[in-house]
C-alpha positions as CSV (number, residue, x, y, z in Angstrom):
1,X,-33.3,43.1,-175.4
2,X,-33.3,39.6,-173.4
3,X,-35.1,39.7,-170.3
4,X,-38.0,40.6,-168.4
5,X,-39.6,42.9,-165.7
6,X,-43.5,42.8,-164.3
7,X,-43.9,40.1,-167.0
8,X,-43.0,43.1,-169.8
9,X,-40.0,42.3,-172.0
10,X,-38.7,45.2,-173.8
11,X,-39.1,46.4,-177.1
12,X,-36.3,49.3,-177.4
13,X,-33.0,50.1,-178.8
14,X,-32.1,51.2,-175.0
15,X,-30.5,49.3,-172.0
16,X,-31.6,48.0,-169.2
17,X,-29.8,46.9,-165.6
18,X,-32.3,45.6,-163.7
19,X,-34.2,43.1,-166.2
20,X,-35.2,39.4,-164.6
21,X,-34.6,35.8,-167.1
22,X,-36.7,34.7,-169.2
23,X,-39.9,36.3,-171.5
24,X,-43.2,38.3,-171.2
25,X,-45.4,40.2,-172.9
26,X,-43.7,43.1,-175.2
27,X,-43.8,46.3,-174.1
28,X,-42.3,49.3,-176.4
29,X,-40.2,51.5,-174.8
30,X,-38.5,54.4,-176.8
31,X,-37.4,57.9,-176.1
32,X,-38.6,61.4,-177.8
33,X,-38.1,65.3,-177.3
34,X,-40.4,66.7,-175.2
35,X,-40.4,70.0,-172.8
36,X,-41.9,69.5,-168.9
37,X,-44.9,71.4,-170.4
38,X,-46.6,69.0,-173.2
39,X,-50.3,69.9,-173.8
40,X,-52.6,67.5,-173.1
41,X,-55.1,65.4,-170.9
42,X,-57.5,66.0,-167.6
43,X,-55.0,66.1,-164.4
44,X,-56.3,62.8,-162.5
45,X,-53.6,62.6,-159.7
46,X,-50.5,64.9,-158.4
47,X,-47.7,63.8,-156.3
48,X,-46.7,67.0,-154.1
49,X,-42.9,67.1,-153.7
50,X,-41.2,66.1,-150.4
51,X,-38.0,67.9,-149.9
52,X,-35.1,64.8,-150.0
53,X,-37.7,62.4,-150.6
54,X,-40.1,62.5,-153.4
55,X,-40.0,64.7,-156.5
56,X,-43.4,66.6,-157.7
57,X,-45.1,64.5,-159.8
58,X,-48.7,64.7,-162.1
59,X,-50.2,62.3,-164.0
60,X,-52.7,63.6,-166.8
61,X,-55.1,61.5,-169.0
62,X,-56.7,61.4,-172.4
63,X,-59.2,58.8,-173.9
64,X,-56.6,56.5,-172.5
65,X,-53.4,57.4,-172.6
66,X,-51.4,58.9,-169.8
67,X,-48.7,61.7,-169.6
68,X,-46.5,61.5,-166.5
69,X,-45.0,64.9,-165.7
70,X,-41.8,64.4,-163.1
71,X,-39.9,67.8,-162.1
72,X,-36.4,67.8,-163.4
73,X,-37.2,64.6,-166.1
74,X,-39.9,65.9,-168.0
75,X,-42.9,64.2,-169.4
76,X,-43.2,60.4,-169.9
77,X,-46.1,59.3,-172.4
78,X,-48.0,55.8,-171.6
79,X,-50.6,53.5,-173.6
80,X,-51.2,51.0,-171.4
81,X,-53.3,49.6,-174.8
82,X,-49.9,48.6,-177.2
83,X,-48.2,48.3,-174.2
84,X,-46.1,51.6,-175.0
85,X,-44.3,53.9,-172.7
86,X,-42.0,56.8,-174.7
87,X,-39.3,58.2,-171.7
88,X,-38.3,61.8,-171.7
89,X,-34.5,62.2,-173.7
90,X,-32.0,63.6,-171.5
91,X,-32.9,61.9,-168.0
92,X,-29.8,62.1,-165.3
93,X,-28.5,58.5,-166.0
94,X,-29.5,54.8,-167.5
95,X,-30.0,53.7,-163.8
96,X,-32.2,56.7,-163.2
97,X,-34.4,56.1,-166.7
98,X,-34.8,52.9,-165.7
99,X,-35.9,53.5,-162.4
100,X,-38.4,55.8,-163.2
101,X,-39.8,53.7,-166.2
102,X,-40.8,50.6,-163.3
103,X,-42.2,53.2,-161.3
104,X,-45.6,54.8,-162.3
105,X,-45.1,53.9,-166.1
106,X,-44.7,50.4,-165.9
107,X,-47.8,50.2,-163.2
108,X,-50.3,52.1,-166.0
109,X,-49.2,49.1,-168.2
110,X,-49.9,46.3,-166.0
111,X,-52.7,47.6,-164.9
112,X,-53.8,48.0,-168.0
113,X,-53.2,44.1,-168.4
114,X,-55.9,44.1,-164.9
115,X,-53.1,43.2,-162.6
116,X,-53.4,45.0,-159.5
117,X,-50.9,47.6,-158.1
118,X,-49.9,47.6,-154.8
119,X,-47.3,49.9,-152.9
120,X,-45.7,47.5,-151.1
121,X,-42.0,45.4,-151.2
122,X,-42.2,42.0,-152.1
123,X,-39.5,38.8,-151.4
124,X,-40.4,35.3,-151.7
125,X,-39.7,32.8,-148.7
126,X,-39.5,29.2,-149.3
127,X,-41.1,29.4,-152.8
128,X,-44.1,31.6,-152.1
129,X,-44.4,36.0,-151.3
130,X,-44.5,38.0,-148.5
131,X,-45.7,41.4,-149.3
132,X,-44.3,44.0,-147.0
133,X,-45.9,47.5,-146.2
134,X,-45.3,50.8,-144.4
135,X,-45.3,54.3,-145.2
136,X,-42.8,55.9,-146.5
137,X,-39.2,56.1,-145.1
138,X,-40.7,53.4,-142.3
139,X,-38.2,51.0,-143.4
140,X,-40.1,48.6,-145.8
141,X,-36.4,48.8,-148.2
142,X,-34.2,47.8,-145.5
143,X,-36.5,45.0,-144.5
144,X,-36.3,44.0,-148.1
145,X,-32.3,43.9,-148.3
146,X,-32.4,42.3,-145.0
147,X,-34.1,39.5,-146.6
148,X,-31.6,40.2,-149.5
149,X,-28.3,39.7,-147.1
150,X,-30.1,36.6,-145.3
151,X,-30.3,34.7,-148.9
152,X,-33.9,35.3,-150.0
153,X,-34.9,36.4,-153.5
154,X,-36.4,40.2,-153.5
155,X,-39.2,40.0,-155.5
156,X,-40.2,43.8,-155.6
157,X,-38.9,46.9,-153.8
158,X,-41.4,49.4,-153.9
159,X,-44.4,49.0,-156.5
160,X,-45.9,45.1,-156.8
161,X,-47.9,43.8,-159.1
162,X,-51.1,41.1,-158.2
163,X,-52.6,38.9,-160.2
164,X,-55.7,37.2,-159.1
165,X,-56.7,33.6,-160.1
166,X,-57.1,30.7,-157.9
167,X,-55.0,32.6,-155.5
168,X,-53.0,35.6,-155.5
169,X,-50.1,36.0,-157.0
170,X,-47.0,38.2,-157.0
171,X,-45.4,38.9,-161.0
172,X,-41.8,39.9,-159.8
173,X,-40.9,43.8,-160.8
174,X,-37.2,45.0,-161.0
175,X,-34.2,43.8,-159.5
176,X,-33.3,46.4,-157.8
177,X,-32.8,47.9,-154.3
178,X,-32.2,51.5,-153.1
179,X,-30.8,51.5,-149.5
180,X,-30.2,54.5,-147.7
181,X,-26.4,55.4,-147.5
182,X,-25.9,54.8,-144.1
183,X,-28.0,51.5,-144.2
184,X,-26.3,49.8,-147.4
185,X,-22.8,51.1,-145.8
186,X,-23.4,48.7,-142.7
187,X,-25.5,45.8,-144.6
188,X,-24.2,43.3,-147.2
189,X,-26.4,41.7,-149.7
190,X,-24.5,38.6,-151.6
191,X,-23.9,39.6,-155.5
192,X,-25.6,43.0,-155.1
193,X,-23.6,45.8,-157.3
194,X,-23.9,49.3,-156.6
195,X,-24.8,50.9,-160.1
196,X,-25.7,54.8,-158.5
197,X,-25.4,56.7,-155.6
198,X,-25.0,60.4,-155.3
199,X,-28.7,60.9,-153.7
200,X,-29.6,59.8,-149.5
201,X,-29.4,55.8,-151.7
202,X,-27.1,53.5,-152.7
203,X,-29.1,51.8,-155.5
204,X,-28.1,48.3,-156.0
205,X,-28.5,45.8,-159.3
206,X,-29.3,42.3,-157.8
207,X,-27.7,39.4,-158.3
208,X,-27.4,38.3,-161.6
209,X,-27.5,34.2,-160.8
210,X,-29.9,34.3,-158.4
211,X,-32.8,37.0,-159.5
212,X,-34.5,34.5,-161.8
213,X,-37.0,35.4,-163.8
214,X,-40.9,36.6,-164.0
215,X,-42.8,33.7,-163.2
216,X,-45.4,34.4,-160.9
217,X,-45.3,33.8,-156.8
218,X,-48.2,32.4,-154.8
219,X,-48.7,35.0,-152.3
220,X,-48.1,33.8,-149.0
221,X,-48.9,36.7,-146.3
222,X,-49.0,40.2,-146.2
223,X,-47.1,42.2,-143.1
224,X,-48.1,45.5,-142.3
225,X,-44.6,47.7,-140.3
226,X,-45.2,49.2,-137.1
227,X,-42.8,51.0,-134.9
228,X,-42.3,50.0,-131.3
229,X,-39.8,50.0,-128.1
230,X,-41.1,47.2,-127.0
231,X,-39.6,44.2,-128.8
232,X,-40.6,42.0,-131.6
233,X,-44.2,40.7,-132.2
234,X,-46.2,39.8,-134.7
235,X,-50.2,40.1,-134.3
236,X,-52.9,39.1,-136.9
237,X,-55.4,41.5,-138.4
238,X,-58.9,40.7,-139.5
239,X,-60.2,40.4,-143.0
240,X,-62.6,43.6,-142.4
241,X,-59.8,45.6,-140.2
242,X,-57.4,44.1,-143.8
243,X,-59.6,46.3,-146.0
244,X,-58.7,49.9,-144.1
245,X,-55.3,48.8,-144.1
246,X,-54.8,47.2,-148.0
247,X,-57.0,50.3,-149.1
248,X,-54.7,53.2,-148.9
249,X,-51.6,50.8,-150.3
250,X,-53.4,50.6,-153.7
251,X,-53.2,52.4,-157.0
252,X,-56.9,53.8,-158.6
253,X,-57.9,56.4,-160.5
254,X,-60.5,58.5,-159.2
255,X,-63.1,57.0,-161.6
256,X,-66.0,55.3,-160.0
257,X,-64.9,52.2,-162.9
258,X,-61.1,52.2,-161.3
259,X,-62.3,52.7,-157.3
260,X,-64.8,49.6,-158.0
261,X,-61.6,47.8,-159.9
262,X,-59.5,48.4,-156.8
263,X,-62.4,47.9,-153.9
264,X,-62.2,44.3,-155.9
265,X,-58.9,43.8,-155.7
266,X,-58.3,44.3,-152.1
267,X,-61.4,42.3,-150.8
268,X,-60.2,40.0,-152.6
269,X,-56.6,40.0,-151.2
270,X,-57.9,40.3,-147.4
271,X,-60.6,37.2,-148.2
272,X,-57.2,34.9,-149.5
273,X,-54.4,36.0,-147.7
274,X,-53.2,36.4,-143.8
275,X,-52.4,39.7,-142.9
276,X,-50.1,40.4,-139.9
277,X,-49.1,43.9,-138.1
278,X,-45.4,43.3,-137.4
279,X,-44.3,45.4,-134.2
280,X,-40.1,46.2,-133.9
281,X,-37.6,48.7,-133.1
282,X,-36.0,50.4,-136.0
283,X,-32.8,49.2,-135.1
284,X,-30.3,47.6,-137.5
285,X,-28.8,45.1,-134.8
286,X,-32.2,43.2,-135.0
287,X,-32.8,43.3,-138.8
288,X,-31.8,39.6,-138.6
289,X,-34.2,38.5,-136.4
290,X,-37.1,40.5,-137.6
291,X,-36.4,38.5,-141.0
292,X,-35.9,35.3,-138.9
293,X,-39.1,35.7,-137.3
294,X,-41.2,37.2,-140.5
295,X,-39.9,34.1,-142.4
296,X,-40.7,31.6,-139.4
297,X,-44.2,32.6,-138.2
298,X,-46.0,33.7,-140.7
């Protein structure tokens, strides 16, 4: 394969739709039998399903290696050490393998690398990140493809990956977007193609020309979604108030090792980078000028 995601360029026989230019580090990704109920590993974190919204998921570990069991997919087996992920044979389609494989498998791996996941969409403005958070279904995706439709690059939709040196910065994930139906039905994004639907998304491939490749971003701000009836505003948050918020939004295991790992991370993201509660109405009209004013005055 040719291309690269989270600085990972694949080693596999398989395809991929949402791979960025250029190189990175190999990862292996292949496919083997496997029934939903492969032995093996402590249980170190469960996803309880959401009906419409988010499958059950567990995540199970041994002397290093991880085995992510998905409800209807099976079980997906991760060495963050080779970098290795093996996928489940028989998943629902190539867009949905894929999908999952930049989800939780793909974070073990860069983590393992000590980048630092964070659950937020990322697009780059003027040559530098803005990291954008909420919970779920609080509209962080169609912010994203707003930024998408206005001309700016989406760097990440849902997971992001940090590295630290002189300053933080943003290693671009998949190019990919899934907008709910009656969103992406109303909203054009320039070059986007729709590769699946069929769920409450329209799951878009990026443009081809214009997603570039995996160099990493300078991170610029970080903008935290709030609902409101009351206009458009954007309000700074302190470095201390930061950590509350930039806690929850990031990956650990429950060792004291990984907790330590993490508390790093985001002190270290709150000490570097602005932080801004953005107030709006969920309102499509204004998606323009919420982008506007993100990409102005912040």
């Amino acid at each position: 394969m040719s291309g690269s995601c989270f600085g990972f360029a694949p080693v596999s026989d398989l395809s991929f739709e949402y791979l960025r230019d250029g190189d990175g580090d190999a990862l292996e990704i292949g496919e083997r039998d496997g029934g939903v109920d492969d032995a093996g590993g402590a249980l170190v974190n469960e996803w309880t399903p959401i009906p419409e919204r988010r499958s059950w998921a567990r995540l199970y570990e041994d002397a290093g290696t991880f085995r992510l069991w998905i409800e209807g997919s099976g079980s997906f087996h991760i060495d963050p050490r080779i970098p290795r992920v093996v996928l489940p044979v028989g998943l629902e389609s190539t867009v949905k393998r894929e999908e999952r494989l930049w989800g939780i498998p793909a974070l073990l791996c860069f983590l393992g690398r000590s980048d630092h996941p964070l659950h937020a969409a990322a697009v780059e403005v003027d040559g530098e990140t803005i990291l954008l958070a909420a919970p779920g279904y609080a509209g962080k995706t169609t912010l994203a493809a707003g930024f998408a439709a206005a001309g700016h690059r989406v760097l990440s939709e849902d997971v992001s990956c940090l590295r630290f040196s002189s300053r933080p910065m943003l290693v671009p994930g998949p190019a990919m977007l899934r907008v709910r139906r009656d969103i992406a039905s109303r909203l054009e994004i320039p070059g986007a193609s729709e590769v699946a639907a069929g769920d409450d998304r329209t799951h878009y491939s990026l443009d081809r020309a214009s997603r570039g490749d995996c160099t990493p971003v300078p991170v610029r701000a970080f903008v935290l979604l709030r609902n409101t009836e009351h206009g458009i505003r954007l309000e700074r948050v302190s470095p201390v108030d930061s950590l509350r918020e930039l806690w929850p939004l990031s990956f650990r295991l429950p060792t004291l090792h990984d907790r330590e790992r993490c508390f790093q991370g985001v002190t270290a993201l709150a000490d570097a980078v602005p932080v801004w509660n953005l107030y709006r109405p969920l309102r499509l009209d204004l998606l323009g000028e919420v982008v506007e004013k993100i990409a102005a005055d912040v």
